[in-house]
C-alpha positions as CSV (number, residue, x, y, z in Angstrom):
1,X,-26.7,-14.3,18.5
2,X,-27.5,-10.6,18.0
3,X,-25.3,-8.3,18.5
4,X,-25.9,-5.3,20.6
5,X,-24.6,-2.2,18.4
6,X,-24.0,1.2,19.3
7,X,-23.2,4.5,17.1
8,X,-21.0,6.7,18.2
9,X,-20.4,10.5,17.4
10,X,-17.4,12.5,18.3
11,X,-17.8,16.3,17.7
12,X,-15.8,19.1,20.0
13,X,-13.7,22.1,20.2
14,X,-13.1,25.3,21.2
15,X,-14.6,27.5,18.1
16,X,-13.0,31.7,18.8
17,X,-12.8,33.0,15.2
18,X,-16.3,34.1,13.8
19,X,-15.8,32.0,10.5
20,X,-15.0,28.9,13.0
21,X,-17.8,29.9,14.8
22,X,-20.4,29.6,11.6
23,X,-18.3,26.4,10.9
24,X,-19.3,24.9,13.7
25,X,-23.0,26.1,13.9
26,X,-23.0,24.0,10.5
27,X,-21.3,21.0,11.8
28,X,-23.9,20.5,14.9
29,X,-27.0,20.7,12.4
30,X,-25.2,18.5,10.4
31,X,-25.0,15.7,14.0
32,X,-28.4,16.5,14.7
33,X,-29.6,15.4,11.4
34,X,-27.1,12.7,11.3
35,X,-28.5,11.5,14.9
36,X,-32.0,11.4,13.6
37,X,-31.0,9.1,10.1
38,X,-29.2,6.5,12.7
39,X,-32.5,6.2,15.0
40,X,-34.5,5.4,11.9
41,X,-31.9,2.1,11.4
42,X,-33.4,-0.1,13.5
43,X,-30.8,-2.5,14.2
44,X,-28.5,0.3,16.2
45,X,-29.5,0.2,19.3
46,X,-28.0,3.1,21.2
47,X,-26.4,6.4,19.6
48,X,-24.1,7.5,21.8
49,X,-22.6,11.5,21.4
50,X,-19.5,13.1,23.0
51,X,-19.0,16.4,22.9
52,X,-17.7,19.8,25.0
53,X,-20.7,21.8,23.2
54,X,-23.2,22.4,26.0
55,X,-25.7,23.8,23.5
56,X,-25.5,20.7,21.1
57,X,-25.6,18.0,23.7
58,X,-29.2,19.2,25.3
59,X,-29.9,19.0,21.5
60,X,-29.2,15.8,21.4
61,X,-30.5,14.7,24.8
62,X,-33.3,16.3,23.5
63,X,-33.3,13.6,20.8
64,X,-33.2,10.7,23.6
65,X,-29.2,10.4,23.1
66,X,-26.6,9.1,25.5
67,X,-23.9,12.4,25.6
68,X,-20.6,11.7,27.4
69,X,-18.1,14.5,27.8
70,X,-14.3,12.4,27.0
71,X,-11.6,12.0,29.2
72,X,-9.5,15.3,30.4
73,X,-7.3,16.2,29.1
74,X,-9.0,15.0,25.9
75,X,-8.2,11.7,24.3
76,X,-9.8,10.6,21.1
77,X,-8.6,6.6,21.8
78,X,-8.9,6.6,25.1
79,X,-12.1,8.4,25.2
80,X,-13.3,6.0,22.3
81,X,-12.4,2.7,24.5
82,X,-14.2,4.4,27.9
83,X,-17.3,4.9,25.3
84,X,-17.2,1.1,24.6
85,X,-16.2,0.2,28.3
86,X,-19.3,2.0,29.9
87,X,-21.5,0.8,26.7
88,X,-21.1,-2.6,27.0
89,X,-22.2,-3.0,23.5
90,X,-21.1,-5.7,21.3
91,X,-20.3,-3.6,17.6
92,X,-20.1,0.0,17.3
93,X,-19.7,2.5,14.4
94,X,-17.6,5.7,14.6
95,X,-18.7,8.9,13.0
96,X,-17.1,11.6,13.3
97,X,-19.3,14.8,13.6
98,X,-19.4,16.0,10.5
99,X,-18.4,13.0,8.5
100,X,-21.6,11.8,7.2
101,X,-23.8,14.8,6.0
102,X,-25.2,12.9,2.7
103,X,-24.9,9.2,3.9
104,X,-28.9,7.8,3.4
105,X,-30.6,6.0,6.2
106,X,-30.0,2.9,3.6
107,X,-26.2,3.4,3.5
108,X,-26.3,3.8,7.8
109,X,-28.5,0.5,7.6
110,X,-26.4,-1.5,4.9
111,X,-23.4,-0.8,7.3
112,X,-24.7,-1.9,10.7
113,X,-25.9,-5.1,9.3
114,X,-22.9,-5.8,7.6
115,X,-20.9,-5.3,11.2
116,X,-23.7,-7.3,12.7
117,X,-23.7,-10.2,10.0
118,X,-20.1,-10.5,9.2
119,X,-18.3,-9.7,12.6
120,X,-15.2,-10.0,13.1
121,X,-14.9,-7.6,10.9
122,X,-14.1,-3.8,10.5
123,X,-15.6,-1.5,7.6
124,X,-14.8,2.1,6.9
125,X,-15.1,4.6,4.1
126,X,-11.2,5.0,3.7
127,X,-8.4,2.9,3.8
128,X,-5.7,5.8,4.6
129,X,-7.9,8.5,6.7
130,X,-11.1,7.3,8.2
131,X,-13.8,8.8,9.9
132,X,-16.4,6.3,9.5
133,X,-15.4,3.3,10.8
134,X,-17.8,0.3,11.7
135,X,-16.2,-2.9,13.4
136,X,-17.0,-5.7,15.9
137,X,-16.5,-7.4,18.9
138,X,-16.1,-3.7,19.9
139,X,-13.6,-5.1,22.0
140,X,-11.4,-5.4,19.6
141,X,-10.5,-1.7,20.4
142,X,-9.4,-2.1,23.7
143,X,-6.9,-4.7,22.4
144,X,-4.9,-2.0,20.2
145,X,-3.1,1.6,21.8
146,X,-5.4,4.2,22.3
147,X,-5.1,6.5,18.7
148,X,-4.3,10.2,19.0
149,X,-7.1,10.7,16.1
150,X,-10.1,8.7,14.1
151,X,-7.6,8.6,11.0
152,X,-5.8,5.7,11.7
153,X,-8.8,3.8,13.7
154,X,-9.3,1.6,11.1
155,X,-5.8,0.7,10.3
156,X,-5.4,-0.4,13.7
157,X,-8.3,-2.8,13.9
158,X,-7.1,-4.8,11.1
159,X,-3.9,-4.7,12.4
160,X,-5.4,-6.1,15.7
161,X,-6.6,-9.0,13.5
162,X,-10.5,-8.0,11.9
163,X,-11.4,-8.6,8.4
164,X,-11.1,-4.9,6.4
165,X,-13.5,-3.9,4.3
166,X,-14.7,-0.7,2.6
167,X,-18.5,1.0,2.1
168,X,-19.5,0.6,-1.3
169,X,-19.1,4.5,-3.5
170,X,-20.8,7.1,-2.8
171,X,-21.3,10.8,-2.2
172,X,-22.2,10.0,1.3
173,X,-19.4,7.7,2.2
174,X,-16.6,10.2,1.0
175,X,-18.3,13.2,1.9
176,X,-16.9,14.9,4.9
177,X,-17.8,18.5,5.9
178,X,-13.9,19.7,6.9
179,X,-13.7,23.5,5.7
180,X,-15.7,26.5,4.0
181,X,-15.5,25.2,0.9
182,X,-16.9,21.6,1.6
183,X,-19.9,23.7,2.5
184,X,-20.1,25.7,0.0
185,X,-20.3,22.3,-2.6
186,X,-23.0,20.6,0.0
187,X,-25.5,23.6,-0.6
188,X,-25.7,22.3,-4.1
189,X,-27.2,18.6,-2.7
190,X,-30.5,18.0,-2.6
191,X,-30.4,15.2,-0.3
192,X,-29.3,17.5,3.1
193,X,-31.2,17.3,6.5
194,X,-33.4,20.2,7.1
195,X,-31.0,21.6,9.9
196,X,-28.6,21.5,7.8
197,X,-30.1,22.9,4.8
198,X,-30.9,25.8,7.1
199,X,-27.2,26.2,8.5
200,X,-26.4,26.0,4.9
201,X,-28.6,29.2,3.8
202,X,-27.6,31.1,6.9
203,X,-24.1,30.9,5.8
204,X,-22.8,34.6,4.7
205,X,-20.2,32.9,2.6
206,X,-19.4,34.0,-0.9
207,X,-19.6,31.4,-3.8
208,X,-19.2,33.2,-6.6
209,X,-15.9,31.1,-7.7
210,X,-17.7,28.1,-7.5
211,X,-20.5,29.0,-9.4
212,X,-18.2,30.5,-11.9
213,X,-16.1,27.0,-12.2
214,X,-19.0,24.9,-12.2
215,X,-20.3,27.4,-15.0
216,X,-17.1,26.3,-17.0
217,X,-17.3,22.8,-15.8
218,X,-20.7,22.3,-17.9
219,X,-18.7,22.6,-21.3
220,X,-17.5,20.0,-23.2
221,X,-14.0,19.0,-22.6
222,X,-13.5,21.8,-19.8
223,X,-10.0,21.0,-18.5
224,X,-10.1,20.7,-14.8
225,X,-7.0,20.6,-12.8
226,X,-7.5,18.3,-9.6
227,X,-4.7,18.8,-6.7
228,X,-3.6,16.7,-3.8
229,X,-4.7,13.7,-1.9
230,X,-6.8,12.8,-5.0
231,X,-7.9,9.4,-5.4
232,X,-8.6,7.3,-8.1
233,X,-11.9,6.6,-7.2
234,X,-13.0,10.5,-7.9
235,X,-11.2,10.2,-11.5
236,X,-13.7,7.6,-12.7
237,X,-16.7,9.0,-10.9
238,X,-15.9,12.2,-12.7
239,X,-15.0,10.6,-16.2
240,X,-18.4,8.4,-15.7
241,X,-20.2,11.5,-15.1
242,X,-18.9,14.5,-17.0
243,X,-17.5,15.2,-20.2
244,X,-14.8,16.9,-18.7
245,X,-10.9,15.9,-18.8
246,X,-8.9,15.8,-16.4
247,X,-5.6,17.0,-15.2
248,X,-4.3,15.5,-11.8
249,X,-1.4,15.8,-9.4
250,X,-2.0,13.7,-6.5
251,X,0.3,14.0,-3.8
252,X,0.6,12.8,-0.2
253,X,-2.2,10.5,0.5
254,X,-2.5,9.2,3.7
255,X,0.1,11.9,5.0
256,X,-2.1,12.0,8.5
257,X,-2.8,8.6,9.2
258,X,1.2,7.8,8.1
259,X,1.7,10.8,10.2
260,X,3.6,12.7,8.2
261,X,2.2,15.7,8.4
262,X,3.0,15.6,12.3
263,X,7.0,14.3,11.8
264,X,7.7,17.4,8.9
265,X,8.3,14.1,6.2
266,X,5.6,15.8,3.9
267,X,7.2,16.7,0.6
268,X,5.8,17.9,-2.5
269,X,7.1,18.5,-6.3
270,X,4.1,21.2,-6.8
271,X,5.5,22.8,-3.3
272,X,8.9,22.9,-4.9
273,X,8.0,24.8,-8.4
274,X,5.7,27.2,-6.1
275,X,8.7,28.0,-4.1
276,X,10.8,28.4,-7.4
277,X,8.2,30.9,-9.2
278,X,6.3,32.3,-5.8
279,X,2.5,32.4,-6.1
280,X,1.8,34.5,-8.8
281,X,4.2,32.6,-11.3
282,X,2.4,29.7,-9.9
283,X,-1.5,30.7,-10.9
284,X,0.0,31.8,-14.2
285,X,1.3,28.8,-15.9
286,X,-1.8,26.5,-14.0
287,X,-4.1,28.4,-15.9
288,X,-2.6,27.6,-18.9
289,X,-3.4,23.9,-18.4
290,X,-6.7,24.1,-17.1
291,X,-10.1,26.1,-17.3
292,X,-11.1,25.3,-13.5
293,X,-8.9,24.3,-10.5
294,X,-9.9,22.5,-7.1
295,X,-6.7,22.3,-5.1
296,X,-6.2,20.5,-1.8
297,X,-3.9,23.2,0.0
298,X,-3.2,21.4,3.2
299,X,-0.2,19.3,1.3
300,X,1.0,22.4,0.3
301,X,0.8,23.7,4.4
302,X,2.5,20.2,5.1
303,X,5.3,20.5,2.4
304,X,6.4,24.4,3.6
305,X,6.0,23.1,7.5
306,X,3.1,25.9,8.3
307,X,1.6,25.6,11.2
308,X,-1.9,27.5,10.5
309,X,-4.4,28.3,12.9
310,X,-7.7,26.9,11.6
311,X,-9.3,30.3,11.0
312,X,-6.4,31.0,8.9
313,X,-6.8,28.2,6.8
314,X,-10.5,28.6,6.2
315,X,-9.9,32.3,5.5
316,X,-8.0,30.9,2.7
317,X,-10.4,28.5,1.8
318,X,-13.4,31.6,1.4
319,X,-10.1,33.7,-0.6
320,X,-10.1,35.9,2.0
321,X,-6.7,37.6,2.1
322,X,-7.5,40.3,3.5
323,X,-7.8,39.4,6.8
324,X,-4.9,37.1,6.7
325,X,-2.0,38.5,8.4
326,X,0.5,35.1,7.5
327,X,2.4,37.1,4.3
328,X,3.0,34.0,2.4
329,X,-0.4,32.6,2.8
330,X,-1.8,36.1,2.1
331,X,0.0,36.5,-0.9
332,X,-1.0,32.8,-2.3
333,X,-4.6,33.4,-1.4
334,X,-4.6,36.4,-3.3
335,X,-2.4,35.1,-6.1
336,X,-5.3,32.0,-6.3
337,X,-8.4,34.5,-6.2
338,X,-7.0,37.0,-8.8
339,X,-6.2,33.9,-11.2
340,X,-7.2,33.7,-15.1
341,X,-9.7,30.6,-13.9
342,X,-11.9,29.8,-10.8
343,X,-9.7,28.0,-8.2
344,X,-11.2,26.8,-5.5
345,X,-9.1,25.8,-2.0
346,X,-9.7,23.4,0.8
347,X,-8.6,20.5,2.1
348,X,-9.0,16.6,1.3
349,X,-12.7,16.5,0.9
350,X,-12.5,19.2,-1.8
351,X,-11.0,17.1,-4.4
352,X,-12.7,13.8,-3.0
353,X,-16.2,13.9,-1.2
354,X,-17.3,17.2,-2.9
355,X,-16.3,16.0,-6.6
356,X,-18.7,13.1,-5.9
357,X,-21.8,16.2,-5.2
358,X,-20.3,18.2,-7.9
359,X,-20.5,15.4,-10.2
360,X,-24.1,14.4,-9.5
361,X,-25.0,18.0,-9.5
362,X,-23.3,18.2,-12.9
363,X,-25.0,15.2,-14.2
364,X,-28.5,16.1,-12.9
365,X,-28.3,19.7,-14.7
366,X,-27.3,17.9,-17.6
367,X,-30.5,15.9,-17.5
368,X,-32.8,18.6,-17.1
């Protein structure tokens, strides 16, 4: 029997800074292109979007796309299982809205007929934090509770009894547009929609340090430092890829999905020597090590028990200080910018999706 299978986006909030604001412009080109890839697959049969963006969802009615609103107050699992409810669809796949900016119409296609073919089954593009998560019966998700977030969507299911499996490598799957500085490494892609190429050049973002690490990264046995929730994966894309070597700490994966982040449990060894030789120490002795830094600061947030405002964090990300009034986070922003080497901040995707783009970009200069 075939199943009926619907795509679903989720992409909301309540944007006030300016640099959220330009953030978000980005991740609505980014749906819209994404929306257009899925109605090329022609085994999904509905795309479904929900969102509080009145500007993006006549976009996407525009587009011929079913746009729900969520529950109120809003409820990522509960909205999820109304979606399904109302639907009446027999497999879905979860994106979230900026998840999937490089995934190929052949990816999108390779995973709805791998839900359709080998149901019951659920298949996602991370085992600890997912946001793209495929899986029927798609009532298998009114069977578990309701999840506060996507990350631990996929954990549930297979809890609840479907087969796990993962989407094969790729810049696409681990890709996921999260801060400034995932968008500053998607500019260099060539294989962006054309809204979101032109988000992309609209940006008034400065990339000078990543154009100066990736300058450094084209030599021979550059030493570059990778810090955080770095997964193995990325290691042997990079080593496959580059004649780089590597130096990484990886710290706290899956610290959301195992909600640690939320209980105050995160803990870091790299948190502890910051706090023993303050920021500037800090930047010193890591560029001793290392010609070029990427560093997943959000473990860092979690191990000190900041609670940052998003516009904070991506003023960081840009190396803004400036205009961040948080002292500590000022003074480590500043302390990263004025370092000996390019070091770039951000969160997960920096060291995971966007080394994946780096690497191809890397390897295609290499073969010109």
């Amino acid at each position: 029997m075939t199943l009926r299978l619907a795509a679903v986006i989720f992409e909301g909030g309540a944007p006030r800074h300016a640099v959220v604001r330009e953030m978000t412009r980005l991740r609505h080109a980014v749906v819209q292109d994404t929306i257009e890839r899925l109605q090329a697959v022609p085994v999904v049969d509905e795309i479904i979007l929900c969102t509080n963006y009145p500007e993006l969802s006549q976009a996407a009615l525009a587009l011929g796309v079913t746009v729900v609103t969520g529950t109120s107050p809003f409820h990522f699992g509960e909205t999820l299982q109304a979606i399904v409810r109302q639907a009446k669809c027999d497999g879905v796949i979860y994106l979230g809205g900026a998840a999937a900016p490089l995934l190929s119409i052949e990816e999108l296609e390779q995973l709805a007929k791998g839900v359709r073919e080998r149901a019951p089954v659920v298949i996602t593009n991370n085992p600890q934090s997912a946001d793209i998560v495929a899986f029927a019966p798609a009532a298998s998700v009114l069977a578990i509770a309701p999840p506060a977030n996507d990350n631990v969507l996929a954990a549930l299911l297979r809890q609840g009894g479907l087969t796990r499996e993962f989407m094969p490598h790729s810049a696409g799957v681990h890709f996921d547009l999260d801060t400034p500085s995932d968008a500053l490494v998607l500019a260099l892609s060539p294989h962006v929609g054309r809204r979101t190429r032109a988000a992309l050049d609209a940006l008034p973002w400065d990339d000078a340090r990543l154009r100066q690490a990736l300058a450094r990264m084209r030599a021979i046995h550059c030493e570059c430092a990778l810090i955080g929730r770095v997964n193995p994966a990325v290691m042997a894309q990079l080593n496959r890829h580059t004649f780089m070597r590597l130096r990484v700490f990886s710290e706290e994966r899956g610290m959301k999905a195992l909600d640690r982040e939320a209980q105050g449990t995160v803990v870091s060894l790299l948190g502890h020597y910051l706090a023993a030789v303050g920021p500037r120490r800090f930047f010193r002795d890591l560029s001793r090590t290392c010609d070029v830094c990427f560093m997943d600061t959000r473990v860092l947030f979690g191990h000190f028990k900041l609670k940052l405002s998003e516009e904070i964090r991506f003023l960081s990300d840009l190396g803004r200080y400036q205009e961040i009034a948080h002292p500590w986070l000022r003074e480590f922003t500043q302390a990263a910018v004025e370092a000996d080497i390019p070091v770039l901040l951000g969160g997960h995707s920096l060291v995971s999706g966007c080394m994946w783009v780096i690497a191809e970009h890397l390897a295609c200069r290499e073969a010109i």
